[in-house]
N, C-alpha and C positions, 0 to 999 in steps of 0.2 A: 242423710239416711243411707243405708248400705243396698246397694243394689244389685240382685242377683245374675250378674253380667258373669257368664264364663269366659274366658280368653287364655291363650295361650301365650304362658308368661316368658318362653324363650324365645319366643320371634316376637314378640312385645319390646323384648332388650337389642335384638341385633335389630329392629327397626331404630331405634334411640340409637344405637350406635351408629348405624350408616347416616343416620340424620348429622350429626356433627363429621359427619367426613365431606360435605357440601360445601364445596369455594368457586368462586366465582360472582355471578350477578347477583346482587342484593335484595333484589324485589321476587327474582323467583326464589331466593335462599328465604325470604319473609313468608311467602305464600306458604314454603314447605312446611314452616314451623308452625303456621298458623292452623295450617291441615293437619298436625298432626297434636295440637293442641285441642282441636276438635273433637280429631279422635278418642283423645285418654278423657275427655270428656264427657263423650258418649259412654265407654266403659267406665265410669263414676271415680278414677283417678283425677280427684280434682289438684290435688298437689303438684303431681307431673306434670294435669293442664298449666295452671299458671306455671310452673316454674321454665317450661319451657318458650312461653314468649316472656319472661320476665328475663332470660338470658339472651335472648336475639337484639342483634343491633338495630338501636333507632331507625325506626320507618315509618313512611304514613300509613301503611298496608296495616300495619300491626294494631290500631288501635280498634279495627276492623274486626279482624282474628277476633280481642277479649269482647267485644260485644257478641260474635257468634258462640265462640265458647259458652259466655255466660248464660246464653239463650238456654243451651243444652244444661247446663249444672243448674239452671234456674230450677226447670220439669225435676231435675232430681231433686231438688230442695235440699241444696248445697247451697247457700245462701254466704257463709263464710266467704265461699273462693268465689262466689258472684260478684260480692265487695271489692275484694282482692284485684278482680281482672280490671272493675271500674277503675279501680283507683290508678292501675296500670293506663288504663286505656285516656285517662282523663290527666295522667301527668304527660303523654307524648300526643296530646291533641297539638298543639305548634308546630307537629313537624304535619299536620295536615290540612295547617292555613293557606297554601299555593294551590291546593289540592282538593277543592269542593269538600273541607274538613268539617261543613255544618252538621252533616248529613249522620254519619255518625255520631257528632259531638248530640244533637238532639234522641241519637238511640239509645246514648249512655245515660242523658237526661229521662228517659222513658221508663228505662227499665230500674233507673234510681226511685224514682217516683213510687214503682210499685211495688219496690221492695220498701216504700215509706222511711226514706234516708235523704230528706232535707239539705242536709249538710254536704252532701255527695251532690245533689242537684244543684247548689248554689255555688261548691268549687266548681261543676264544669261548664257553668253561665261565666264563670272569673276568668278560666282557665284560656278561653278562644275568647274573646266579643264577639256576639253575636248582637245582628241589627235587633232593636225591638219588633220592629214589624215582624219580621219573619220570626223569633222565637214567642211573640205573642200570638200569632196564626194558627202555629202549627202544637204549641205547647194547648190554646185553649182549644184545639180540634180532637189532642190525644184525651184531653179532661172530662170529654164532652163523651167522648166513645168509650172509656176507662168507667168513669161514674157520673151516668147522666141522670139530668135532673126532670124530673117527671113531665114536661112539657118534652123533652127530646126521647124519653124513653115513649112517649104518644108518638112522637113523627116517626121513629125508627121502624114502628108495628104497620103505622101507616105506607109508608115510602120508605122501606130497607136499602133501598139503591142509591139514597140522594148522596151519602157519604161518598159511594163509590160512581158518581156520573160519569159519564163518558165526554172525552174531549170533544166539544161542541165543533160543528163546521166553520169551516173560514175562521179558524183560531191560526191568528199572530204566531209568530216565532214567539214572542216571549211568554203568550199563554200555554203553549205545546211544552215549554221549559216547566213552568209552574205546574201542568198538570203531570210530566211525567214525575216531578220531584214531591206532588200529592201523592201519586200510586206507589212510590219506593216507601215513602213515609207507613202509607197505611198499612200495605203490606208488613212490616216491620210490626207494626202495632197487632195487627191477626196474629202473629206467628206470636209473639211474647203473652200476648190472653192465652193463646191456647197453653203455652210454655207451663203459667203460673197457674191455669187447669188443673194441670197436670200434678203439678206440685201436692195443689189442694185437694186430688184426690187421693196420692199416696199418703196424707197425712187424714184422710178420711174426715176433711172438712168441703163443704157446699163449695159453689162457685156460681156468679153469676152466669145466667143462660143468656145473658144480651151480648156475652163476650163471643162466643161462639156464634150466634145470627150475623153479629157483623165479620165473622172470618168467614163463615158460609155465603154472605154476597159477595165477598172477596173472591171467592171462588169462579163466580160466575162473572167478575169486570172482566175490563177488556185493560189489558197492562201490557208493558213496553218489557216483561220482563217473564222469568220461569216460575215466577213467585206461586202463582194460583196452585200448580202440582204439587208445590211444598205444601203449600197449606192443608190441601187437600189429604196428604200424604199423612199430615200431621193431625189432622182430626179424623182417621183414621186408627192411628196411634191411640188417642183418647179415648174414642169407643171401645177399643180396643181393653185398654187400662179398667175402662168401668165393666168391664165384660161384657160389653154388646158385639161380641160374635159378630153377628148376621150386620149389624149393621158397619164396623168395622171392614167386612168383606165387601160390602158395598162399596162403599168410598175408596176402596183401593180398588176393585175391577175399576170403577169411574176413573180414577188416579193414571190408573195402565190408561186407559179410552183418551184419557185429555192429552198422553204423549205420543199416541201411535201418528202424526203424522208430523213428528218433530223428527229436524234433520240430525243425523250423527253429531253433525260441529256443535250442537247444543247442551255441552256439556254436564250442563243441570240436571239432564235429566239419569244419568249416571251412579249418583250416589240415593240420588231418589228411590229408583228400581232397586239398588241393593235393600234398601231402608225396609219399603213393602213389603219384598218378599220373605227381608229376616222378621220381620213382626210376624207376617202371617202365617210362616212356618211354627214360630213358636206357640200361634194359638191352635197348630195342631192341622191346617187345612190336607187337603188329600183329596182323592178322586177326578171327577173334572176341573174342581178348582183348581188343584194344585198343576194339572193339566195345562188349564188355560195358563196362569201365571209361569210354568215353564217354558212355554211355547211364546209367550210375549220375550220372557229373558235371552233366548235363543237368538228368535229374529234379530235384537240388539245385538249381538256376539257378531251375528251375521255380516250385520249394516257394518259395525266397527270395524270391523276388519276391512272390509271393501270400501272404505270410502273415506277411513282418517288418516292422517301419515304416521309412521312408525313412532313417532314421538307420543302425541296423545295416544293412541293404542298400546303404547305401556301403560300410559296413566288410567286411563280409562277400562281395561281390562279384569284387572282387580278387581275394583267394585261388581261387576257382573260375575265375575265366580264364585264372591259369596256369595251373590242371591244364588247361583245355581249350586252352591253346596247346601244350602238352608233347605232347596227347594228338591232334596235329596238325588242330583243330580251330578254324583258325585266325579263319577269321569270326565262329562261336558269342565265340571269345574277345573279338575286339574287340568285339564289343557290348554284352560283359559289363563290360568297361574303360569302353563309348562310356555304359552306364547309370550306373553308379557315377558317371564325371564328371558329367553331371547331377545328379543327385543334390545334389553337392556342388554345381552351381552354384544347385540351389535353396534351400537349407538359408541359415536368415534368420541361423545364430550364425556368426559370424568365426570363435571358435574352433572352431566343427566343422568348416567347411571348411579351417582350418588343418590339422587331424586328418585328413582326409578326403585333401588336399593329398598330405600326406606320405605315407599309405596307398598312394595309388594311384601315386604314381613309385614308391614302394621295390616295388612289386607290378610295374611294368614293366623296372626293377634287377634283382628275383631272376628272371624271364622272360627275361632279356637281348633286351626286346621295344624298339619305339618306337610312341607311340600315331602315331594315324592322323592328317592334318593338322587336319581338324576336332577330331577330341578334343585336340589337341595346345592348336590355341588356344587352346580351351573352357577346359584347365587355365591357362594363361598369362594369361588373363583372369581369371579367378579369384584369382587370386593379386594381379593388379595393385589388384584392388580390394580387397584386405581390410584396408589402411592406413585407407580409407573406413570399412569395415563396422567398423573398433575403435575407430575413434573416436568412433560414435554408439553405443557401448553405454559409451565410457569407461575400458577394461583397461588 
């Protein structure tokens, strides 16, 4: 379905462009692809999504990438290029058998499931072996949360938390293993109900309300991971979509509240905060609200700066100037854009500032921004040089 995403289509292309000017290490050249597969994904380019991790060389990272992607094209009900990524991500599951490759190979099985494609879930049971025990556990724990049967839908109403218990005391190393590998699991499963919510609200069909009770205990576990703020982030979203305003604005103030005392290095919570505040600007907030959520994006700008090295504060920068351009902040933003580029034009590796490159267009793409004429050059020069800067390292 077409999605009302504005975006700026000439720093959408010199993003794509600087992305293939990337040589060097191969797991961060994976990462970058997968990141900005994400991106054209969120803007509802589901073609560009797949075709750009269908052009990157084999990785295990990558199989990762097409189940995130398809999380995002799922909510859009792009179900076509959902297929697509699976099929992608389930023909290079082998290069992620040294590499704890269950974990996604079971996400790609999840999210086949609920698109009711059989055939997709029994190639990628073929595609890795996985032991029975563990894909019998964990496949009849997503069945049971997916569509439970009236004796689980009593206990759920009862005891909402049993799904999501907390690691018991004096738990063994290998139960601390098994429980953090339950929390990634479930978490995974919150975020895809809410995903295919979504779906089902733009095509203005019902959705189960059990999906969502069990992403809202999720919310409140206790996990090894950033996941809760996502979720949280993301049934915000929802309410958001069905038009519950007030309640919407809720779960995001909460959303801000669960990351005010995460450290900088926390990366996650990064793309989050941009996420929020472009929703909530688009349902229009203003006054103290838009107040308070400026005054939280700030702080971040703050903390980033003083306390990441020059490297993530390119990356990390971006995402916060869109929120502060959403949240009509428009100066704070440019100089969030105007530091990043620096950044990049100091940074001595070619490939970072390739990374760096494509970061900061595809951050003024998803903004549908244009940098300012000095930043503008500042990128353009950058760029002109890095033929220079690859050749005296050799890539």
């Amino acid at each position: 379905m077409d999605l009302p995403i504005a975006y700026q289509k000439e720093a959408l292309a010199n993003s794509l462009r600087c992305l293939e000017t990337i040589k060097g290490d191969d797991y961060r050249t994976a990462l970058t692809r997968i990141w900005v597969s994400e991106n054209l994904a969120y803007l509802g380019d589901e073609d560009a999504a797949v075709k750009v991790l269908r052009a990157s060389a084999p990785h295990y990272v990558i199989p990762y990438g097409c189940v995130e992607s398809a999380l995002t094209l799922l909510g859009h009900g792009q179900n076509r290029a959902v297929r697509q990524l699976l099929e992608l991500a389930i023909d290079l599951l082998p290069f992620t058998a040294a590499v704890g490759g269950e974990e996604v190979q079971l996400q790609a099985i999840k999210i086949a499931t609920v698109l009711e494609e059989p055939d997709l879930v029994a190639l990628a049971e073929r595609k890795l072996p996985l032991s029975p025990a563990t894909f019998d556990t964990q496949q009849k724990a997503f069945l049971q949360d997916w569509k439970p049967n009236r004796w689980n839908r009593l206990l759920d109403r009862i005891w909402p938390e049993r799904q999501w218990a907390d690691l018991k005391n004096g738990a063994n190393r290998a139960e601390q293993i098994a429980w953090n590998q339950g929390r990634v699991a479930d978490a995974f499963t919150a975020l895809l109900f809410i995903k295919e919510a979504e779906a089902r609200v733009r095509r203005g069909e019902p959705y189960p309300g059990h999906w969502i009770e069990f992403a809202r205990t999720g919310v409140r576990a206790t996990t090894p991971n950033t996941r809760p703020v996502a979720i949280q982030a993301e049934l915000a979203a929802l309410a958001g979509l069905e038009g519950k305003k007030s309640e919407s604005l809720v779960l995001s103030k909460s959303a801000f509240g669960m990351m005010q005392g995460w450290a900088p290095q926390m990366t996650g919570l990064y793309p989050v905060t941009r996420d929020l505040a472009v929703r909530l600007a688009a349902e229009g907030i203003a006054g103290e609200d838009r107040n308070f959520f400026l005054a939280r994006v700030s702080e971040r700008v703050k903390l980033l700066r003083s306390q990441l090295d020059p490297y993530e504060q390119m990356l990390q920068l971006p995402p916060l100037a869109e929120a502060l351009h959403a949240l009509g902040a428009a100066d704070q933003a440019g100089e969030a854009w105007k530091a990043a580029t620096e950044l990049c034009a100091k940074n001595q590796n070619p490939e970072g500032q390739s990374i760096g490159l494509t970061r900061i267009w595809m951050s003024y793409a998803r903004a549908n921004a244009w940098p300012a004429k000095q930043t503008e050059a500042l990128l353009s020069q950058i760029e002109k040089k890095l033929p220079e800067g690859y050749a005296k390292v050799h890539f």
